[in-house]
C-alpha positions in Angstrom: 72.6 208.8 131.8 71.0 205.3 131.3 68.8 205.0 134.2 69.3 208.0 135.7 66.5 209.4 138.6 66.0 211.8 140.7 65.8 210.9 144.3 62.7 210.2 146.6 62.8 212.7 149.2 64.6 216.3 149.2 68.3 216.3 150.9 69.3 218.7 153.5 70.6 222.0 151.8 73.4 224.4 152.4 72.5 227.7 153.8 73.4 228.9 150.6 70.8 227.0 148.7 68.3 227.9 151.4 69.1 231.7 150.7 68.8 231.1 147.1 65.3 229.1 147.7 64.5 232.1 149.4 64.8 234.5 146.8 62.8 232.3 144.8 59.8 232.5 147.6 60.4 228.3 147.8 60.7 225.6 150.3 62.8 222.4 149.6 60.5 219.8 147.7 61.9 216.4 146.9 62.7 216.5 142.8 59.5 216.0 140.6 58.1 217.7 137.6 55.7 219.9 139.5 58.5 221.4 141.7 60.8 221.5 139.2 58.5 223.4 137.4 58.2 226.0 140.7 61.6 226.3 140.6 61.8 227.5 137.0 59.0 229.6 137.0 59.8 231.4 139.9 63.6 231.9 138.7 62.3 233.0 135.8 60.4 236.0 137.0 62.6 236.6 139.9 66.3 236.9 137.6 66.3 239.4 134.6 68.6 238.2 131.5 70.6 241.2 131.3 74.2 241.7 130.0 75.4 244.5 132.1 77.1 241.7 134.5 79.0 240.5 131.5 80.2 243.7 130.6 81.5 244.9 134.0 83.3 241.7 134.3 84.9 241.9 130.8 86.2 245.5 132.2 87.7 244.1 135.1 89.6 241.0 133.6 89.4 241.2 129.9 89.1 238.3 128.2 90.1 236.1 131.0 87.3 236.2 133.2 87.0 234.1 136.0 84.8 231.5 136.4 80.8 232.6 137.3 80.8 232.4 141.3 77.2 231.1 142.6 77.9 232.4 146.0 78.7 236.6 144.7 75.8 235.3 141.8 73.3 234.8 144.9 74.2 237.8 146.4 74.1 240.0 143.5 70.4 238.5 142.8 69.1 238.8 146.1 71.0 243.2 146.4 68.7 243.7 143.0 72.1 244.5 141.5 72.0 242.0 138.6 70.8 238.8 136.6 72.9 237.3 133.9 73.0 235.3 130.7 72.8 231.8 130.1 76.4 230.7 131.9 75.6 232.4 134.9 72.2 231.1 135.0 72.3 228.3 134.2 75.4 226.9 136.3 74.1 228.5 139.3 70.6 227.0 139.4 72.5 223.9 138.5 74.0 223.8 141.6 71.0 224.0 143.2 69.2 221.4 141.8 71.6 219.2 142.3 71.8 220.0 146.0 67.8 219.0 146.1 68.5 216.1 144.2 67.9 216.2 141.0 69.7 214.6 138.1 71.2 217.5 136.5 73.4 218.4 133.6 74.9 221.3 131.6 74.4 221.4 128.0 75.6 223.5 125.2 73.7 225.1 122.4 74.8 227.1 119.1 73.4 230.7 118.9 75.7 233.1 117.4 79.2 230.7 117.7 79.6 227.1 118.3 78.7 226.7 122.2 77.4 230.1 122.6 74.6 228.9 125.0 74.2 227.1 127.7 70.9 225.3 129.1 70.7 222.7 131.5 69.3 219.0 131.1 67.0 217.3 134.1 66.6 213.7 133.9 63.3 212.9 136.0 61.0 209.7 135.9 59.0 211.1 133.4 61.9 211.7 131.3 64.7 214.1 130.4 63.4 217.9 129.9 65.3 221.5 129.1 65.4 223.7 131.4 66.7 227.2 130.0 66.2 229.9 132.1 68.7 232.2 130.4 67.7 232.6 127.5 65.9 235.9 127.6 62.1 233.9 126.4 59.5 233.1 128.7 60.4 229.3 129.2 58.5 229.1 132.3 58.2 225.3 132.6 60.7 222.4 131.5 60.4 221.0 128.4 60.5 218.1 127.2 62.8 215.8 125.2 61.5 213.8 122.4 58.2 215.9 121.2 57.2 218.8 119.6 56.3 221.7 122.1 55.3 225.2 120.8 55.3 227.8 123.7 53.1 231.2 123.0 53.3 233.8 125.5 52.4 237.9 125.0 52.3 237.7 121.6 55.4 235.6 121.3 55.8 232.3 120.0 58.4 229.3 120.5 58.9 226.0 119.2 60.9 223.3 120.1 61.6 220.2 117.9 63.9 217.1 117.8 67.0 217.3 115.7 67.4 214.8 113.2 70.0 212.7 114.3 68.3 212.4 117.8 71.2 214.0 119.5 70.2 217.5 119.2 66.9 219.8 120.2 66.4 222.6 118.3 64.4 226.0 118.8 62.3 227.8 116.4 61.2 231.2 117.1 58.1 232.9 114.5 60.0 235.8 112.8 58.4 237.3 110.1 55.3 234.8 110.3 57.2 231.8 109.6 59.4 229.9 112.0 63.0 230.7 111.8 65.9 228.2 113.7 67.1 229.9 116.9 69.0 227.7 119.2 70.5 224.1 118.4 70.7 222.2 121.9 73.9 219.9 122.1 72.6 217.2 124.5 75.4 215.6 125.4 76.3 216.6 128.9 79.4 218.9 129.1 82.2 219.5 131.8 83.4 222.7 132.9 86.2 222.9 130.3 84.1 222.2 127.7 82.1 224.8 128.8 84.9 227.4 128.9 85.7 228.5 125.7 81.8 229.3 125.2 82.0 231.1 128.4 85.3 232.9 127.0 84.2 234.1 123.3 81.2 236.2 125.4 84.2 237.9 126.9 85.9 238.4 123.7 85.2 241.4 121.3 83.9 240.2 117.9 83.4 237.0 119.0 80.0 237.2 120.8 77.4 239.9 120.5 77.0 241.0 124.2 80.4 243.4 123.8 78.5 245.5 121.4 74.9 245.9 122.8 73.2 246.4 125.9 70.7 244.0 126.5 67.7 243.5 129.6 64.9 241.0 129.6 61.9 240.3 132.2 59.5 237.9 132.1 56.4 237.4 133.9 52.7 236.1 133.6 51.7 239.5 132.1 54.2 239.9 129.5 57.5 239.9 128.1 59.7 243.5 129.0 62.9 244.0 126.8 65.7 246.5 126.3 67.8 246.4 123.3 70.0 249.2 122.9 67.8 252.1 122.9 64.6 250.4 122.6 62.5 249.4 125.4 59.8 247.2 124.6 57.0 245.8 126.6 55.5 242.3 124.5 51.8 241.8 125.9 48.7 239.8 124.7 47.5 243.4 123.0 50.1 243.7 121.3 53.9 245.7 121.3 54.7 248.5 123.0 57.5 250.5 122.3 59.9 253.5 123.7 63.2 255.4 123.0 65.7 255.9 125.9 67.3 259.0 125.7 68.3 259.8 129.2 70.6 258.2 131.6 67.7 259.1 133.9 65.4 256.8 131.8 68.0 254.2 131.8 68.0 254.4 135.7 64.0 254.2 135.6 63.8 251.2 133.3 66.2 249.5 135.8 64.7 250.8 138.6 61.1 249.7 138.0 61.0 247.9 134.5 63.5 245.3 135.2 63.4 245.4 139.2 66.9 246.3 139.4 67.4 249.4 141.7 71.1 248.6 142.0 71.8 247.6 138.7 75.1 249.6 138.1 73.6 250.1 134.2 75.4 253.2 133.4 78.7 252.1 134.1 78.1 249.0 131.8 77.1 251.8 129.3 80.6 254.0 130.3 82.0 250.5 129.0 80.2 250.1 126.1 81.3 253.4 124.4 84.8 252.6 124.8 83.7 249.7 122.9 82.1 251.7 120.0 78.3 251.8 121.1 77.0 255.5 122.0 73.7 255.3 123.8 73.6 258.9 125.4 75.1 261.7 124.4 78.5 262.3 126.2 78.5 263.8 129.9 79.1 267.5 130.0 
């Protein structure tokens, strides 16, 4: 990565990453921080973390998904029938920023399991910054590598530190009014197959978390929106808000006009998920 750039001027694009600048509401800039910046913050508000994606593929192949696919990715995004999680977003806008230019790498982290996350690394002039758009938090900007950045956003707050040896970044979220370790970034740059067998244990039951809850996350500038289970929760600068979802109509709704996921296929993920030992609705008469 020694003297790595980003180039001067933007290169011509594929139709699909002129679709997927679309959905973003974006024009191809040539790499800098301030449009790479854009990017994020528009992907950001525009792509919902949500594990419903993740579950539906599990039961279609088990636990040997195929890889994520940018071009059915894009599609699904711009339908309203989906986000993801960290692999699929991450690899995806990866592939876009690379198409404009940029000097950009996947990265692993450790959340719940060795290489559980995944986050991508952007060498600019300025320096090399995170970008981690799927990490359900309201990283709306890159961050960057070699400082101490604390993020607060609707009541939240985030902190970002160096790891001691230099080779690592780690993430502190305040739990409990202290900060508590969240995420250890791996920056090494990682291939595919090194990737995999993160991508894999998500797909696995026991091994990863998102076989055994339902999870959906929104961002934007007004707050933080989150469903966890049962519990929908809207983070804002006067305070939590909270709600019980005891419906499959109210699931539908907070897809519909929480999340801004009309197609979201939500209750078949939950069909899914009670085969897989979490009830969320009584049973269907």
């Amino acid at each position: 990565m020694r003297g790595a750039t980003s180039e001067s001027r933007p290169r011509q694009v594929s139709p699909w990453a002129r679709r997927y600048l679309a959905l973003l509401g974006l024009e191809p800039e040539s790499p800098s921080l301030p449009a790479l910046a854009r990017v994020t913050e528009r992907h950001l508000r525009r792509v919902p973390f949500e594990n419903v994606t993740t579950v539906l593929r599990f039961r279609d192949f088990g636990s040997e998904p195929p890889v994520p696919d940018p071009e059915h990715l894009l599609t699904q995004w711009a339908a309203r029938r989906g986000g993801g999680l960290c692999y699929e977003v991450s690899r995806t806008l990866r592939r876009l920023l690379q198409e404009l230019g940029y000097r950009c790498f996947s990265i692993s982290g450790t959340i719940t399991f060795p290489g559980s996350h995944e986050a991508l690394l952007v060498q600019l002039d300025e320096g090399r910054y995170i970008v981690d758009v799927g990490n359900g938090a309201p990283f709306f900007h890159p961050i960057p590598i070699g400082e101490v950045v604390e993020i607060r956003h609707a009541g939240l707050r985030y902190r970002f530190r160096p790891g001691e040896d230099g080779r690592t970044l780690i993430q502190d979220r305040w739990i409990g009014e202290q900060w508590t370790p969240f995420c250890v970034y791996d920056l090494e740059p990682k291939s595919e197959a090194e990737l995999h067998p993160g991508y894999v244990g998500h797909h696995t039951p026991g091994r990863g978390k998102f076989l055994s809850e339902l999870v959906l996350v929104r961002c934007d500038h007004r707050g933080v929106y989150r469903l966890r289970n049962r519990e929908l929760v809207h983070f804002s600068e006067d305070g939590m808000r909270a709600e019980t979802l005891t419906t499959r109509e109210e699931y539908l709704r907070a897809a519909r006009e929480v999340f801004e996921m009309p197609e979201l296929p939500i209750l078949d993920a939950m069909r899914v998920l009670r085969r897989l030992g979490l009830i969320l609705v009584e049973e269907e008469g």
